[in-house]
FIZA-77790 format. One record per atom (N, C-alpha, C): residue number from 1; residue in one letter; atom name; x, y, z. Coordinates in nm, 4 decimals, always signed. Layout:
<pts>
pos NUM code A site CA u X v Y w Z
...
</pts>
This chain:
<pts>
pos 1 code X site N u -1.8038 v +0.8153 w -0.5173
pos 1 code X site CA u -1.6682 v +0.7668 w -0.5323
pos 1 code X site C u -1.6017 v +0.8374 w -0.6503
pos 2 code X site N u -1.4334 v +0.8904 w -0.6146
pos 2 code X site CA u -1.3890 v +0.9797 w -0.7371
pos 2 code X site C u -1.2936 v +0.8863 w -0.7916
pos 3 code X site N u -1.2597 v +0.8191 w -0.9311
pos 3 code X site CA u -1.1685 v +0.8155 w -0.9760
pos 3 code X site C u -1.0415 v +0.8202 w -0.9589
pos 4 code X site N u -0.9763 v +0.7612 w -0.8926
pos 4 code X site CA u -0.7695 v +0.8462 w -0.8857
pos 4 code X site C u -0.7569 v +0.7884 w -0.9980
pos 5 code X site N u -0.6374 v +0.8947 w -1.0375
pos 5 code X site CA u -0.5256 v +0.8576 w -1.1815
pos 5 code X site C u -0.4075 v +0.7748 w -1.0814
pos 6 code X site N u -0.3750 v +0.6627 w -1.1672
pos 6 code X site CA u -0.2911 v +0.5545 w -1.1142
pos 6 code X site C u -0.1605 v +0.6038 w -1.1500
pos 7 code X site N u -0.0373 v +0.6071 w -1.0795
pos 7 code X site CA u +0.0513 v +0.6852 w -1.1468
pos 7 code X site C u +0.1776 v +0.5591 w -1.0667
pos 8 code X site N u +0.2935 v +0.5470 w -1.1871
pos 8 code X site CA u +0.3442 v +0.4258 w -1.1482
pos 8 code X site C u +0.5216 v +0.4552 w -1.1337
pos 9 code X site N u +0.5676 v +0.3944 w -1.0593
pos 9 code X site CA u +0.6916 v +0.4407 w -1.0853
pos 9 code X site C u +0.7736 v +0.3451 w -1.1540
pos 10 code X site N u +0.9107 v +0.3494 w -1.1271
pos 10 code X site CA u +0.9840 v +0.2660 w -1.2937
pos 10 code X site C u +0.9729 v +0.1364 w -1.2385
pos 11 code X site N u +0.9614 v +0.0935 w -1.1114
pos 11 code X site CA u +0.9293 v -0.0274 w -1.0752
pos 11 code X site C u +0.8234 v -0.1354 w -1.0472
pos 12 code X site N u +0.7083 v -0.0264 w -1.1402
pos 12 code X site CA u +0.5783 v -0.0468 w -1.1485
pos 12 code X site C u +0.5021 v -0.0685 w -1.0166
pos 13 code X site N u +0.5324 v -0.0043 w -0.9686
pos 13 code X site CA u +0.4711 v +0.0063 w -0.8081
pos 13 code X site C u +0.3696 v +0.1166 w -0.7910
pos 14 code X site N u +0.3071 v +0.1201 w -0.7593
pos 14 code X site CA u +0.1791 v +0.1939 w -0.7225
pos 14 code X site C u +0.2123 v +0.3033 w -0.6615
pos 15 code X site N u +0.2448 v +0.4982 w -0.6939
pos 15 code X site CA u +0.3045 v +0.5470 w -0.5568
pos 15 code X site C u +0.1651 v +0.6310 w -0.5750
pos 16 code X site N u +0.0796 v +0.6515 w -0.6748
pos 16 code X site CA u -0.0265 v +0.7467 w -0.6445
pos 16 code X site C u -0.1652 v +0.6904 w -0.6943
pos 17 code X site N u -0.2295 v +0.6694 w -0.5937
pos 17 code X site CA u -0.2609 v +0.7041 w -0.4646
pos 17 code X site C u -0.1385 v +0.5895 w -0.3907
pos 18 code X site N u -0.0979 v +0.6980 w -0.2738
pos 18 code X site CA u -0.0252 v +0.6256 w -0.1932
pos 18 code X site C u -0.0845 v +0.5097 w -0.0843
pos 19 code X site N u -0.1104 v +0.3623 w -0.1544
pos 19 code X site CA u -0.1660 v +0.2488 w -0.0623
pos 19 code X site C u -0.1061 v +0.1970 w +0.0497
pos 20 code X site N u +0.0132 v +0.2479 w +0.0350
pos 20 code X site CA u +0.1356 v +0.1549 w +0.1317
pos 20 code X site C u +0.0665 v +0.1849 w +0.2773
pos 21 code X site N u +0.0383 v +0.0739 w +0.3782
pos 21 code X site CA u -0.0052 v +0.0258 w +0.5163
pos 21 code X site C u -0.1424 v +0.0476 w +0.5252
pos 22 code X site N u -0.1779 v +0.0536 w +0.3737
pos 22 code X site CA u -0.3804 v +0.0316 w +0.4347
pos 22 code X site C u -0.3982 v -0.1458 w +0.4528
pos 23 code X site N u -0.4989 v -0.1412 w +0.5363
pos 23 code X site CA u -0.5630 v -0.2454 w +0.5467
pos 23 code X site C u -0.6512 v -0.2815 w +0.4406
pos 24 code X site N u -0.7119 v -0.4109 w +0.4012
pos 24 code X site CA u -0.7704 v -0.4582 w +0.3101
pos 24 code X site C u -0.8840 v -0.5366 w +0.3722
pos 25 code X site N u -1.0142 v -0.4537 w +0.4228
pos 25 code X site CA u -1.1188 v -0.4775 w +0.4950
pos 25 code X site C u -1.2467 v -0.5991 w +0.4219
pos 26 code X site N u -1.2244 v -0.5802 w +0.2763
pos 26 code X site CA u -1.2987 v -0.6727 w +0.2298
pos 26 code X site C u -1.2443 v -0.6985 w +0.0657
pos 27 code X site N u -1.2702 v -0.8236 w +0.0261
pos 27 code X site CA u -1.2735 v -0.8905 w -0.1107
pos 27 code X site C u -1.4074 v -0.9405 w -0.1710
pos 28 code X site N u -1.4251 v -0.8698 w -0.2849
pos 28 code X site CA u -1.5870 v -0.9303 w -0.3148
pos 28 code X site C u -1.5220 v -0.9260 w -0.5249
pos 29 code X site N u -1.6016 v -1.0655 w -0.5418
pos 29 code X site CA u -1.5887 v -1.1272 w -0.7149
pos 29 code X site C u -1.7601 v -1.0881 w -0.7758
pos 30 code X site N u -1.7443 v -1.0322 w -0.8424
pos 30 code X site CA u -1.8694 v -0.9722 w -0.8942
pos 30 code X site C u -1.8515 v -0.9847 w -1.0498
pos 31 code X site N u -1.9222 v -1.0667 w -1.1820
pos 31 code X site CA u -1.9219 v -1.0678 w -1.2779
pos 31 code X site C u -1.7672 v -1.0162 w -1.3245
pos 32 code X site N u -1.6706 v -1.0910 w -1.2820
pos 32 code X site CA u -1.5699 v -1.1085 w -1.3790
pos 32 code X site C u -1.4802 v -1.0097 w -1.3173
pos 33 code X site N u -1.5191 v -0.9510 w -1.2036
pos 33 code X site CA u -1.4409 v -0.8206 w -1.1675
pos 33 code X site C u -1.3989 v -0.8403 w -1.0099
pos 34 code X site N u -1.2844 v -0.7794 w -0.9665
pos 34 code X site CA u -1.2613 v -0.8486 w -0.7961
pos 34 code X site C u -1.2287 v -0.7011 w -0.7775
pos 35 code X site N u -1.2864 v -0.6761 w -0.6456
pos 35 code X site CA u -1.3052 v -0.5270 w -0.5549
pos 35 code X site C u -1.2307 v -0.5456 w -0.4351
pos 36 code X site N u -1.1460 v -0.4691 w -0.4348
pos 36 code X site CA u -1.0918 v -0.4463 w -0.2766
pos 36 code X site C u -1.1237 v -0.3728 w -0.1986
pos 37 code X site N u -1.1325 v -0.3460 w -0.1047
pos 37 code X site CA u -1.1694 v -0.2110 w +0.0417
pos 37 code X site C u -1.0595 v -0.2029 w +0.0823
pos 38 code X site N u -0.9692 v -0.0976 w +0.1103
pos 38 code X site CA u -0.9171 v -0.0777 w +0.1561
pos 38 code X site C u -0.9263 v +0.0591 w +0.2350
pos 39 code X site N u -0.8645 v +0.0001 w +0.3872
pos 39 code X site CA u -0.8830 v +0.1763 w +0.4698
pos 39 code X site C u -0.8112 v +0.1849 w +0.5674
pos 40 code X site N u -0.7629 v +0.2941 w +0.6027
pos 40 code X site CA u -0.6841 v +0.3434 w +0.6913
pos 40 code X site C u -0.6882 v +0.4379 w +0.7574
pos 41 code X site N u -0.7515 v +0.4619 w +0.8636
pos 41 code X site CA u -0.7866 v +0.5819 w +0.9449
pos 41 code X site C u -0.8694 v +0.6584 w +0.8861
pos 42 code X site N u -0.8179 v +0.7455 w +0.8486
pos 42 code X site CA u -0.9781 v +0.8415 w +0.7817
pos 42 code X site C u -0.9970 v +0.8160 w +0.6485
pos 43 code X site N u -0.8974 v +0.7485 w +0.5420
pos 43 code X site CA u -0.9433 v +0.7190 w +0.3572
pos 43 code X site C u -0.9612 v +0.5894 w +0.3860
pos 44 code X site N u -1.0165 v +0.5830 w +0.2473
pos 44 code X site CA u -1.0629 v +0.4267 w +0.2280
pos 44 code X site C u -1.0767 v +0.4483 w +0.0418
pos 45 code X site N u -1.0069 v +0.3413 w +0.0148
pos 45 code X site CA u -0.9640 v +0.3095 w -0.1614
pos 45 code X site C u -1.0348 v +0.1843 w -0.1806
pos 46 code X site N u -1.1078 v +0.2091 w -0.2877
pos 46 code X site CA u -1.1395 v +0.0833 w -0.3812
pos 46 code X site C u -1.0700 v +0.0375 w -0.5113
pos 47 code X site N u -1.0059 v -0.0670 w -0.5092
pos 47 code X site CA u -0.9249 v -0.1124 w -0.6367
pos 47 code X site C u -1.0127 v -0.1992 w -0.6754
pos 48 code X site N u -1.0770 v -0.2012 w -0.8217
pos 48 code X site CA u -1.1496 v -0.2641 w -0.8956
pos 48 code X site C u -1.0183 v -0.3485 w -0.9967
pos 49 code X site N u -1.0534 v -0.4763 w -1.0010
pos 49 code X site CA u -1.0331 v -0.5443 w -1.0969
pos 49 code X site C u -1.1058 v -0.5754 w -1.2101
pos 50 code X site N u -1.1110 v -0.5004 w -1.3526
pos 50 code X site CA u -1.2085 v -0.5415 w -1.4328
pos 50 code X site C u -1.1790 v -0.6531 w -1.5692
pos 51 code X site N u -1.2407 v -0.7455 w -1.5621
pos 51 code X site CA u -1.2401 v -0.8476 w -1.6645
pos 51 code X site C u -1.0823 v -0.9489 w -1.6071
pos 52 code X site N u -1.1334 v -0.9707 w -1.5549
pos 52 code X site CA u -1.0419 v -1.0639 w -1.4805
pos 52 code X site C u -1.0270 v -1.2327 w -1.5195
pos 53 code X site N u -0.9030 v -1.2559 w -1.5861
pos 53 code X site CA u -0.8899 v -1.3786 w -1.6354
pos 53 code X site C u -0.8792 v -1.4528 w -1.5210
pos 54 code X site N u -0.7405 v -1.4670 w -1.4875
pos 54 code X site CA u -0.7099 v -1.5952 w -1.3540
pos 54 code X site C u -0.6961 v -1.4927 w -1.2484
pos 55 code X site N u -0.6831 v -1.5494 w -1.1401
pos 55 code X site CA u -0.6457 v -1.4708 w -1.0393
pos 55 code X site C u -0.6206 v -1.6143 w -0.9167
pos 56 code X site N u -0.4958 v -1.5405 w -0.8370
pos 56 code X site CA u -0.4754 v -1.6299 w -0.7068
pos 56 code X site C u -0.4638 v -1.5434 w -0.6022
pos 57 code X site N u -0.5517 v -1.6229 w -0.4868
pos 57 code X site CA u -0.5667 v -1.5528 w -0.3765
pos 57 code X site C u -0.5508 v -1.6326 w -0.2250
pos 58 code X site N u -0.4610 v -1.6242 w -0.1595
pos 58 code X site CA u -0.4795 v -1.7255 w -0.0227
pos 58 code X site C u -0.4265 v -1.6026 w +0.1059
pos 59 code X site N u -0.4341 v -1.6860 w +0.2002
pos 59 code X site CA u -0.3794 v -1.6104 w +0.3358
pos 59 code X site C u -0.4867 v -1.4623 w +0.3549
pos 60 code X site N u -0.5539 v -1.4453 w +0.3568
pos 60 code X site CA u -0.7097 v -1.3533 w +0.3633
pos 60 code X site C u -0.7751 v -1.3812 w +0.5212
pos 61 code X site N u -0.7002 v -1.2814 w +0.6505
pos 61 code X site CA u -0.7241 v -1.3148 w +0.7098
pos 61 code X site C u -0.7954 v -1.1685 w +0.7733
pos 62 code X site N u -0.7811 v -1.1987 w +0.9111
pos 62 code X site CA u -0.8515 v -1.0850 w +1.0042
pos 62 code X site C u -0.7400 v -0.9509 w +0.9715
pos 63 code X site N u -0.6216 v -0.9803 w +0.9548
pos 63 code X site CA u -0.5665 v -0.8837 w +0.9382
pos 63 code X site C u -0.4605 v -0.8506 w +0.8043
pos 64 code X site N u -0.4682 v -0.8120 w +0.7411
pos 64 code X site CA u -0.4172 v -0.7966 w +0.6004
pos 64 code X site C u -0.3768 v -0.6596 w +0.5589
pos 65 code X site N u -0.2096 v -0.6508 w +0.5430
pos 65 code X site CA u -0.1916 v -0.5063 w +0.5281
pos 65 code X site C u -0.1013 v -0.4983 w +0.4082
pos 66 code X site N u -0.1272 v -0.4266 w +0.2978
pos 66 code X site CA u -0.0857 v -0.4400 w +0.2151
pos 66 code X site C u +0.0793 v -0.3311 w +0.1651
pos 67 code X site N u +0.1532 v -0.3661 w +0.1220
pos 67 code X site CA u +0.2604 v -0.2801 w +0.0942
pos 67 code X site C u +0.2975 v -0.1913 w -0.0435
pos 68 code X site N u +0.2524 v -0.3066 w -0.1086
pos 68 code X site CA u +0.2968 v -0.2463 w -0.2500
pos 68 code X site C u +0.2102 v -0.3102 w -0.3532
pos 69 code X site N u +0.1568 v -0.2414 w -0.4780
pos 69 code X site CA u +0.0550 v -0.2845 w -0.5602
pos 69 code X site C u +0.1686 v -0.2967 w -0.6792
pos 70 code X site N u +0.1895 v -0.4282 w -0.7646
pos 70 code X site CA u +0.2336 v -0.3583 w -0.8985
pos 70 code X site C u +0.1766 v -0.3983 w -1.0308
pos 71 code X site N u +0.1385 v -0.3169 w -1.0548
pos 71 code X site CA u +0.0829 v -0.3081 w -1.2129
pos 71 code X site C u +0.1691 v -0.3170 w -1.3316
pos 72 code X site N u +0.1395 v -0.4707 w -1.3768
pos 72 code X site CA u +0.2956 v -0.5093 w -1.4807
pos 72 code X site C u +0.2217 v -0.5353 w -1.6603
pos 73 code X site N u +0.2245 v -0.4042 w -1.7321
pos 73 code X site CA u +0.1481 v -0.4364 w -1.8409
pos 73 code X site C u +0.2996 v -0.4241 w -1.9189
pos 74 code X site N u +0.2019 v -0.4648 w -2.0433
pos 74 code X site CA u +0.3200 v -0.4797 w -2.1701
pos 74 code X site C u +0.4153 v -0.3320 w -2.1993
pos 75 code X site N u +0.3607 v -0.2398 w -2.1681
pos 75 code X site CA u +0.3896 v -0.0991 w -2.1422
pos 75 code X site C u +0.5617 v -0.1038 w -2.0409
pos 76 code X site N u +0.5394 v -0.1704 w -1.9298
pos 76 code X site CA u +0.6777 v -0.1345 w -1.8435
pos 76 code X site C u +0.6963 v -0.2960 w -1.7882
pos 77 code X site N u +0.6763 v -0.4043 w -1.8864
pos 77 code X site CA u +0.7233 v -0.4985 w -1.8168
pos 77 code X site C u +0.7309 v -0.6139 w -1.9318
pos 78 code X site N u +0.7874 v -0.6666 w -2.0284
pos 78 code X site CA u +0.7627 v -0.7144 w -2.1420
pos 78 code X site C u +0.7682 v -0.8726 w -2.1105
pos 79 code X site N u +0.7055 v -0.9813 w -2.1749
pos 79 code X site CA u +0.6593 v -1.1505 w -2.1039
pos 79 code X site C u +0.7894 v -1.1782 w -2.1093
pos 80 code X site N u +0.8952 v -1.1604 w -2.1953
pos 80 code X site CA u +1.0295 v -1.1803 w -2.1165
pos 80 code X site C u +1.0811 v -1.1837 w -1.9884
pos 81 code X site N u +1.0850 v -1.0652 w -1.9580
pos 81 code X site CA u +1.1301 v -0.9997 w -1.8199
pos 81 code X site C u +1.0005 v -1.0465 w -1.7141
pos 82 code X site N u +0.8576 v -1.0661 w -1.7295
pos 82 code X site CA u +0.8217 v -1.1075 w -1.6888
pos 82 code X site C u +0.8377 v -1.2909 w -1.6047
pos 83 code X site N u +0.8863 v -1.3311 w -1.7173
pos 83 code X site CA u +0.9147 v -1.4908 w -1.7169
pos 83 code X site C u +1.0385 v -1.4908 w -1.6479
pos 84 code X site N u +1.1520 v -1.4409 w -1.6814
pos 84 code X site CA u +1.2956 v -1.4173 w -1.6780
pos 84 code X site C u +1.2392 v -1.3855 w -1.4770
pos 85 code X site N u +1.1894 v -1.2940 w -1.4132
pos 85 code X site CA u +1.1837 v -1.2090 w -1.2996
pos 85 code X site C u +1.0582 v -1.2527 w -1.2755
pos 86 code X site N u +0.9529 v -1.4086 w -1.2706
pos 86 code X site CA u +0.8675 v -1.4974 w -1.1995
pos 86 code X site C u +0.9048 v -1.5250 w -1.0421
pos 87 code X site N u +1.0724 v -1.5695 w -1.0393
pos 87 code X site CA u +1.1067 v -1.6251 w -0.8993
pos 87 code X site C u +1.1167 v -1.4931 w -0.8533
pos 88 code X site N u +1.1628 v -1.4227 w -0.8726
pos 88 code X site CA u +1.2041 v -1.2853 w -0.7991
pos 88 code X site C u +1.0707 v -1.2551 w -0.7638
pos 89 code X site N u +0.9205 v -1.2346 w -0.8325
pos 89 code X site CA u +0.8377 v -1.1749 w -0.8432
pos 89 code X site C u +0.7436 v -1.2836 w -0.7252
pos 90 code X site N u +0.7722 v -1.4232 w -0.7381
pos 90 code X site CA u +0.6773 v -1.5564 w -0.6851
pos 90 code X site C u +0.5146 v -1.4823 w -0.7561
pos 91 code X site N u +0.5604 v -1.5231 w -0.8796
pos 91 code X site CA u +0.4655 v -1.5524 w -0.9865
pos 91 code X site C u +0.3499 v -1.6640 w -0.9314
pos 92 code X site N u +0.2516 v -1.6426 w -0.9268
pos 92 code X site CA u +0.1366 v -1.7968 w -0.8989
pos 92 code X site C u +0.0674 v -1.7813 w -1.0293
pos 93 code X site N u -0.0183 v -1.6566 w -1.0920
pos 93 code X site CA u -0.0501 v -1.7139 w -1.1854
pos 93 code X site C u -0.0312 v -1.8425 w -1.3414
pos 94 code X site N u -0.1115 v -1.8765 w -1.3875
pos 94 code X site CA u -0.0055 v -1.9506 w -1.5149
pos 94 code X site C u -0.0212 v -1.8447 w -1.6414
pos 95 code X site N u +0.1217 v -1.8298 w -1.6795
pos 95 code X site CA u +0.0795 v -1.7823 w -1.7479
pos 95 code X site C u +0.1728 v -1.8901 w -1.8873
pos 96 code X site N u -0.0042 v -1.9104 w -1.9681
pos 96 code X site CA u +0.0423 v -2.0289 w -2.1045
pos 96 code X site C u +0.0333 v -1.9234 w -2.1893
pos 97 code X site N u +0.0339 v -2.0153 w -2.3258
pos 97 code X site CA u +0.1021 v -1.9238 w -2.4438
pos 97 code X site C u +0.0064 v -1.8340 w -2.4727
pos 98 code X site N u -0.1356 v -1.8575 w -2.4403
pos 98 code X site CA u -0.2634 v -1.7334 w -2.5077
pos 98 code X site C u -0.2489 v -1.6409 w -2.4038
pos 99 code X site N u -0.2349 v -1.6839 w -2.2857
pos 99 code X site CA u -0.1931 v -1.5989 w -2.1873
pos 99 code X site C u -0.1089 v -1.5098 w -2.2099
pos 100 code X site N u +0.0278 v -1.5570 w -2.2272
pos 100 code X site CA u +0.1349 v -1.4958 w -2.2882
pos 100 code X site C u +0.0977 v -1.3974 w -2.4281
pos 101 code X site N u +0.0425 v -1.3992 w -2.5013
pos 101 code X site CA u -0.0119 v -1.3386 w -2.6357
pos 101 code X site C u -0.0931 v -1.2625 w -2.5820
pos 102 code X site N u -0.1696 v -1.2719 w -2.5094
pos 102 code X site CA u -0.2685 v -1.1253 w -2.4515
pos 102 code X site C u -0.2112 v -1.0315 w -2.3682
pos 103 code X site N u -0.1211 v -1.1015 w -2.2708
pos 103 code X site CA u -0.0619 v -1.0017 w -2.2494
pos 103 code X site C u +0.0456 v -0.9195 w -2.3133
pos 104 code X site N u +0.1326 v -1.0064 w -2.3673
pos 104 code X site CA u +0.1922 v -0.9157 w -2.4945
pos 104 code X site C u +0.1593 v -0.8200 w -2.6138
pos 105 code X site N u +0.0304 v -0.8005 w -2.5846
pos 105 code X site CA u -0.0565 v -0.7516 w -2.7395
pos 105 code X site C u -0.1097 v -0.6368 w -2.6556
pos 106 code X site N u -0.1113 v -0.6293 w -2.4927
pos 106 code X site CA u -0.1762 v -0.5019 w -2.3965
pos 106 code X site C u -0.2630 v -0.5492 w -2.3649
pos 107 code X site N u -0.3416 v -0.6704 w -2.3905
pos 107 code X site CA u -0.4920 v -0.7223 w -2.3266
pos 107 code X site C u -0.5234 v -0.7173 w -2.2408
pos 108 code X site N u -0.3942 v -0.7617 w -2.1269
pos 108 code X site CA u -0.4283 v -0.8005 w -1.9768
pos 108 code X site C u -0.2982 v -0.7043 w -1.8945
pos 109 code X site N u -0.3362 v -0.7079 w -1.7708
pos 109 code X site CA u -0.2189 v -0.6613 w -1.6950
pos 109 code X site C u -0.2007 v -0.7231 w -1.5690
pos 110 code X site N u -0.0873 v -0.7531 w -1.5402
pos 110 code X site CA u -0.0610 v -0.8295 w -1.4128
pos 110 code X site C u -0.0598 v -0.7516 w -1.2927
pos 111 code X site N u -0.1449 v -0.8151 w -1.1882
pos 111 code X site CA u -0.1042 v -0.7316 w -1.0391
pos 111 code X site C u -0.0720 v -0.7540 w -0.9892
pos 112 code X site N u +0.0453 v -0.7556 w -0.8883
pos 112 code X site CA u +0.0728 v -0.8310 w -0.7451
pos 112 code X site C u +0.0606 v -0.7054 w -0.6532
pos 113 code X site N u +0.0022 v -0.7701 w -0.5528
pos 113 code X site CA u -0.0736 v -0.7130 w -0.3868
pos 113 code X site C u +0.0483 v -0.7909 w -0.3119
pos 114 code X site N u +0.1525 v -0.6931 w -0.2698
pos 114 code X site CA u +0.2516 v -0.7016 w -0.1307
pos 114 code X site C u +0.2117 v -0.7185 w -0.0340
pos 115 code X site N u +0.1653 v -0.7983 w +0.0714
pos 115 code X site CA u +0.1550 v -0.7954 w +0.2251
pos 115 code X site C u +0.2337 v -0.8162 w +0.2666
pos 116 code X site N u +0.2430 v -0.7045 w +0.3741
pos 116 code X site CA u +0.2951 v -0.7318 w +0.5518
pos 116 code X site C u +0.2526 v -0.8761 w +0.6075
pos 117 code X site N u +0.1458 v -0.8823 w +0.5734
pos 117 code X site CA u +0.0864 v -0.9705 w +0.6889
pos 117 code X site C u -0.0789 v -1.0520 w +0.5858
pos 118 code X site N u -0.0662 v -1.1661 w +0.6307
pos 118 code X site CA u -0.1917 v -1.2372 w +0.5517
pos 118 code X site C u -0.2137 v -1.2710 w +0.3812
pos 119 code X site N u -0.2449 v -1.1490 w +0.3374
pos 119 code X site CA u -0.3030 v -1.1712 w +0.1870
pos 119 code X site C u -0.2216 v -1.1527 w +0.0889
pos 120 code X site N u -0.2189 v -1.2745 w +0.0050
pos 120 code X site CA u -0.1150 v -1.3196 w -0.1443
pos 120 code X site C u -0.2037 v -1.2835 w -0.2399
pos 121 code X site N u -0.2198 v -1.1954 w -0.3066
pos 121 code X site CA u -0.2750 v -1.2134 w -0.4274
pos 121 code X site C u -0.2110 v -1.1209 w -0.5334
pos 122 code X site N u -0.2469 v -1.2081 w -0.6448
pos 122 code X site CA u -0.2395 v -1.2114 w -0.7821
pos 122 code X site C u -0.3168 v -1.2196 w -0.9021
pos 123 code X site N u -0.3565 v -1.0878 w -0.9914
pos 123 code X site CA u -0.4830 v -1.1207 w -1.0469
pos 123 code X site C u -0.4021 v -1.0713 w -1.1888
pos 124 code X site N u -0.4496 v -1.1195 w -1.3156
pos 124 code X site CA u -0.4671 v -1.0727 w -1.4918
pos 124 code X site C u -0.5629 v -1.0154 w -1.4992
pos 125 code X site N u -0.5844 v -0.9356 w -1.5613
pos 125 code X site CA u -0.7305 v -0.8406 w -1.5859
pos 125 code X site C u -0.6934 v -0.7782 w -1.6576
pos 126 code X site N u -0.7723 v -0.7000 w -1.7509
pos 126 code X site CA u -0.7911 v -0.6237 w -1.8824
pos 126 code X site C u -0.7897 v -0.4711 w -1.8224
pos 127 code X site N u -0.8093 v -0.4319 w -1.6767
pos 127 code X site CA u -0.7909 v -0.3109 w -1.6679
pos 127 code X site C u -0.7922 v -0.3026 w -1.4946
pos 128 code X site N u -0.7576 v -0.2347 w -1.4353
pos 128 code X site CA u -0.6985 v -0.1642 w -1.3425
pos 128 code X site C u -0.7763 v -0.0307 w -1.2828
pos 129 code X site N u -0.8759 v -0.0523 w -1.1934
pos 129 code X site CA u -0.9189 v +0.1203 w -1.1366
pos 129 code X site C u -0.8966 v +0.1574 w -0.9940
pos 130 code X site N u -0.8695 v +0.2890 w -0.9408
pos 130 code X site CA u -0.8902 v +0.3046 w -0.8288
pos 130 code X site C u -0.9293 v +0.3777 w -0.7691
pos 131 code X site N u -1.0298 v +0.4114 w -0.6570
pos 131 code X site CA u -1.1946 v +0.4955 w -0.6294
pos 131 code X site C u -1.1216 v +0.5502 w -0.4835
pos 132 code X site N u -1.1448 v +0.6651 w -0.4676
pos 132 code X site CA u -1.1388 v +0.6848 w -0.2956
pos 132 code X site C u -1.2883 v +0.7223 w -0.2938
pos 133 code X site N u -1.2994 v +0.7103 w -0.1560
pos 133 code X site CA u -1.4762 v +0.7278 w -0.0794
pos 133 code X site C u -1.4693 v +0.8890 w -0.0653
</pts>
């Protein structure tokens, strides 16, 4: 498995590696860390979640296609604008005041996973990777 460099645009959206209409074949929680599969015809991406505080996850079904990844650290998204752009965003995590302080300090970074179809999720984590096969 190689490494991709995550490359983000001003809307903190995921454009490299380009994820938009892979499927999301499996979810596995392993010591603090949540793994995705994702694949689409001939690639297949692994997004590692590492050190993972809260995370929310529902609608995980037979078919799950994801649209847009966004990666919201203190870097391009400040707990203001975060808080301020929750409804816009349908925020599930909580985020309380230590919450709020880690992520403001760079500790953690917020993800939201877009579906087409099935899977809501939302994870905090301390870091962000992503593997093609």
């Amino acid at each position: 498995m190689t490494e991709i460099q995550i490359v983000l645009n001003d809307a903190a959206e995921v454009v490299m590696p380009a994820l938009h209409d892979f499927d999301v074949k499996s979810l596995k929680i392993i010591d603090k860390s949540l793994i995705l599969l994702l694949k689409d015809r001939d690639k297949e991406f692994v997004v590692k979640f590492v050190g993972v505080e809260q995370m929310v996850v529902c609608g995980f079904c037979q078919q799950n296609i994801i649209l847009d990844l966004l990666l919201l650290s203190h870097k391009n998204c400040s707990v203001e604008e975060l808080i301020q752009s929750s409804q816009r965003l349908g925020l599930k995590c909580d985020l309380d005041s230590e919450t709020m302080h880690k992520y403001k300090n760079g500790d953690l970074v917020y993800s939201i996973l877009y579906s087409s179809v099935g899977l809501d999720l939302q994870v905090l984590s301390k870091e962000v990777h992503v593997y093609q096969n």
